[in-house]
N, C-alpha and C positions, 0 to 999 in steps of 0.2 A: 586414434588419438587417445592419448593416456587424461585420465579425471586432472591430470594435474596441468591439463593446461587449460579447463575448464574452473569457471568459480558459479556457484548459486546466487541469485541475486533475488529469489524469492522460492519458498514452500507453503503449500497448502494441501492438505491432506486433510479429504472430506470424509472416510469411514478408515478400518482398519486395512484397507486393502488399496482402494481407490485414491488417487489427489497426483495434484499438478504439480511441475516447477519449474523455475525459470533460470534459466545458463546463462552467462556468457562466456566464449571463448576470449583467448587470447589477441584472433585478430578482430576483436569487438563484434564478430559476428552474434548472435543473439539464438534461442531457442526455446522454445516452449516443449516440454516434458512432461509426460501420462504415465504412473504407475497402475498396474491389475495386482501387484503381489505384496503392496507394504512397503514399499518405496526398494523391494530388496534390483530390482531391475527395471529397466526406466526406457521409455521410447520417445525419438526425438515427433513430436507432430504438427510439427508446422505447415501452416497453409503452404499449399503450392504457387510456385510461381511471385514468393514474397520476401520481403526483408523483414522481419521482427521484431520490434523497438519496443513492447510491455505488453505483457498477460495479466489478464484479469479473471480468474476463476468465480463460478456461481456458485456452482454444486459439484455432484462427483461423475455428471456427465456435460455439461455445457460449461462454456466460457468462453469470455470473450477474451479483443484480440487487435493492438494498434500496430502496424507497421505501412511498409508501402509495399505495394500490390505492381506488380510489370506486367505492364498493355504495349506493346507494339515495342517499342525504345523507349517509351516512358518509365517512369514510377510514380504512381499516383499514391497517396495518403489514403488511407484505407481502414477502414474499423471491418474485423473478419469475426466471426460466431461460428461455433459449433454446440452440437446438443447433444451428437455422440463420440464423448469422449476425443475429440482429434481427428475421427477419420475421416469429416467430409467435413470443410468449410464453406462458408456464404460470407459476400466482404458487400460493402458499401461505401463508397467514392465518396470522399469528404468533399464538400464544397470548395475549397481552398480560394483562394487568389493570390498569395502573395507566395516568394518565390522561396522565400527561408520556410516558411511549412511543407516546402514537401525534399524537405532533407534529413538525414539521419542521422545530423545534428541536432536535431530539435527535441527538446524538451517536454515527456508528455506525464499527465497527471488522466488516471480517468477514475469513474464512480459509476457501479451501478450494482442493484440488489436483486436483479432480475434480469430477463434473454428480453424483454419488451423494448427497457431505454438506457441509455447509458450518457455519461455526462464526458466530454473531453475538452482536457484545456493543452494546449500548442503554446510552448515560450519560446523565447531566446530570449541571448545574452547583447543587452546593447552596452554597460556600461559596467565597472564597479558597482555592484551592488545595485543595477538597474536594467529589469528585464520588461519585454513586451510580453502579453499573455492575450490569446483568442481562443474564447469560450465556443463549443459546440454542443449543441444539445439532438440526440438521434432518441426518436420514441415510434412508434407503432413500424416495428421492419421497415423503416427508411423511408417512411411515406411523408415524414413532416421530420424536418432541421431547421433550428432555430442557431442563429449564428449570430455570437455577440462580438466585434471584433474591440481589441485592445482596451480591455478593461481596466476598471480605474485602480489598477496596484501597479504598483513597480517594482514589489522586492521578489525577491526568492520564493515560489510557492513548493511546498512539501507535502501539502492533500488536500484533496476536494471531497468532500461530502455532501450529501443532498438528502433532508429525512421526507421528502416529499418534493414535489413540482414546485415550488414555489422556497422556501426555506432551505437554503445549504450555507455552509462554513468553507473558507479559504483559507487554512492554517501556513504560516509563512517563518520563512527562517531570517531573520532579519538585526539591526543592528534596535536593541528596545528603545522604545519612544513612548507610546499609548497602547498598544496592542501589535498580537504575534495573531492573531484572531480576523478576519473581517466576515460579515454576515450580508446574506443575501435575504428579503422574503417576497422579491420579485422574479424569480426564477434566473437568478443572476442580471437582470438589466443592470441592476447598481449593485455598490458591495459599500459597506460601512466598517468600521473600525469596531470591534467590541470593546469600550472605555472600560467596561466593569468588572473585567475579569480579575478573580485575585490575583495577589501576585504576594511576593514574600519580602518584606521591609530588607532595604540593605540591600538589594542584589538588583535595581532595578533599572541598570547601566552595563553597557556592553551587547552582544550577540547573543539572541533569545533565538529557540525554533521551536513550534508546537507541531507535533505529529498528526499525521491526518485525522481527523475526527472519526469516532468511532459510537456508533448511535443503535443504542440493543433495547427494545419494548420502552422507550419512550427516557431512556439514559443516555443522555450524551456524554458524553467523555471524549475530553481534549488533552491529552498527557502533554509533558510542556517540560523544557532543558531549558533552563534559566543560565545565565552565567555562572562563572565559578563552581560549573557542573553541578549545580541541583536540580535535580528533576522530580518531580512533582504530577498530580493531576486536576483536574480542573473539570466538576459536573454539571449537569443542566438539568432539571429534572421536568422544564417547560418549554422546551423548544430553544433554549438557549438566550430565553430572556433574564435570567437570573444564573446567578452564578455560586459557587461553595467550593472551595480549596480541599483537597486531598489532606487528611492528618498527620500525613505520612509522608516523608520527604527522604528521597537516597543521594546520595554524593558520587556520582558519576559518572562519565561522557558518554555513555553507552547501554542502551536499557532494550531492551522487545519485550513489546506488549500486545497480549491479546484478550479478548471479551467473549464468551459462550454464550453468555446471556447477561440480562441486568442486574442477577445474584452473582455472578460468575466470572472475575476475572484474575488475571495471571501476569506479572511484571517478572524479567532473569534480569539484572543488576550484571552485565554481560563485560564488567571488567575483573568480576570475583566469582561469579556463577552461582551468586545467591538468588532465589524461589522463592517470589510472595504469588500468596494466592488473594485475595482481594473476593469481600463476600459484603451481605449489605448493605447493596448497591453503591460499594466504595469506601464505605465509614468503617472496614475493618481491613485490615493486612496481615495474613500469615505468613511470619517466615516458615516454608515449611521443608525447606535444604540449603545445601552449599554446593555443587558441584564444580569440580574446576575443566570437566568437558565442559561445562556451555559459557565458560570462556570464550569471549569475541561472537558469539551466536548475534543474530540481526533481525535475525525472523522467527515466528510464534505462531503459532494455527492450534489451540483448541476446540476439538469438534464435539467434546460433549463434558460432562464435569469433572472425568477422570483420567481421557485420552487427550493426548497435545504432541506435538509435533515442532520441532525447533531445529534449524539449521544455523552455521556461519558459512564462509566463501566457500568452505570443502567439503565439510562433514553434516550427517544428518544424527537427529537424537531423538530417542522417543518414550515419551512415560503415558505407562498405566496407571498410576495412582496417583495425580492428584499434582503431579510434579515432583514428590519425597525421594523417586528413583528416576535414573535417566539410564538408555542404553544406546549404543552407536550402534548403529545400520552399515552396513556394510553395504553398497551397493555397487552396480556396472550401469552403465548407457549403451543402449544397442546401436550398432550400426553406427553411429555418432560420426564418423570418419566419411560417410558421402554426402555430409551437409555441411563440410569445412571448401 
């Protein structure tokens, strides 16, 4: 099977050698992908005996792993872990009950910072603009599951985060009202509207979506596409009870962003392939390029304050310095033809 009938739907690359990523083929089938050499050649390692539906990497040997799992003539919903790199999986049988969760249909969002616990939410599409979503929460190797079924949103969810047991964010794509935001600090039993988050006078009508929240040594960061393509970010610097607007605002439809740390982060303005680098826990923005490869790019992985890693649907790109240079990877998929 030739790359071009595959696209990327996620990159993560954890040192200069090691990191993951995510496929889809043509006929929607799905794969999760392990590099050794720098993404120059790539191995598909998908659990056995599974369908694939979103990869979650930790580090540069574990990661998790949602699809459905085949038992007898079933398919059962399944959260899968590895800790060496892909080559041996352990899954665990989601609780389910209803019959739209265990399809490849379904809609998943997951969160986790560690191999301990991981957070997963299950949607469908019941209406225009109105979805069902069940929360699952898996902690100590599947020994306790906490299951919250149809919780109280009904729009569009785009990411879940959780800076602890008890406190996470529902970032949501939605038509604006009050909030693209809703907060938990009951371990999701409820979920609330965030009423105070800024926003920017004049734009605060039409289809908002905030990007999943992104939470580095006590920095939350919730980037946010307001209408009329401004995108913007939006920090916490207390658990998300207060809030402070980004100074800095770019004009359009398409941005990847990533965080190294809470000095250290990185926006591609990914309709022109301009590079801010973002220091000061936020309060600054460097332009510090133009490239027109990271054009249409979607995904961002910086793994330390000079290395980062950017792909779009085809192509991979990778700078040493800070983001100022970019270079395209040339790479292959091995084998890739006996898991079509």
């Amino acid at each position: 099977m030739e790359n071009n009938d595959i696209q990327f739907t996620s990159l993560q690359m954890r040192t200069d050698k090691y990191g993951w990523a995510s496929i889809q083929y043509t006929n929607k089938k799905q794969a999760i992908l392990y590099t050794r050499n720098g993404g120059v050649e790539w191995d598909v390692v998908n659990p056995l005996n599974s369908i694939v539906l979103f990869g979650y990497p930790i580090n540069a040997r574990s990661s998790w792993a949602y699809g459905l799992t085949k038992k007898n003539d079933d398919l059962l919903p399944a959260i899968f872990y590895t800790v060496n790199r892909g080559e041996r999986w352990s899954e665990f049988i989601l609780p389910v009950e209803e019959d739209w969760e265990k399809s490849t249909d379904v809609q998943v969002q997951l969160h986790a910072t560690n191999m301990d616990s991981i957070w997963i939410v299950l949607s469908r599409k019941l209406a225009l603009n109105k979805f069902e979503h069940n929360l699952y929460y898996l902690k100590m190797k599947g020994k306790v599951w906490k299951v919250i079924k149809n919780i109280s949103i009904s729009d569009s969810i785009s990411g879940i985060t959780f800076i602890n047991d008890l406190i996470g964010f529902i970032s949501l794509q939605k038509h604006y009202e009050t909030s693209t935001v809703f907060k938990t600090i009951n371990g999701g039993e409820s979920w609330h509207p965030i009423k105070d988050i800024p926003s920017l006078e004049g734009i605060n009508n039409g289809t908002a979506m905030a990007y999943k929240a992104i939470y580095k040594n006590n920095l939350l960061v919730i980037p946010t596409k307001k209408n009329d393509n401004v995108f913007l970010m939006n920090y916490s610097f207390d658990k998300g009870n207060s809030w402070h607007i980004s100074n800095k605002t770019i004009n359009t439809s398409k941005v990847a962003v990533s965080f190294f740390s809470s000095y250290y982060g990185w926006v591609i303005n990914s309709e022109n392939g301009s590079v801010y680098q973002i220091i000061k826990k936020g309060a600054k923005w460097i332009k510090v390029s133009s490239n027109p490869l990271l054009k249409n790019v979607f995904c961002l992985h910086f793994f330390n304050r000079r290395k980062g890693w950017a792909c779009n649907k085809k192509e991979i790109f990778t700078t040493k310095d800070r983001g100022i240079t970019w270079k395209k990877v040339v790479y292959k998929i091995n084998n890739i033809d006996k898991f079509i």
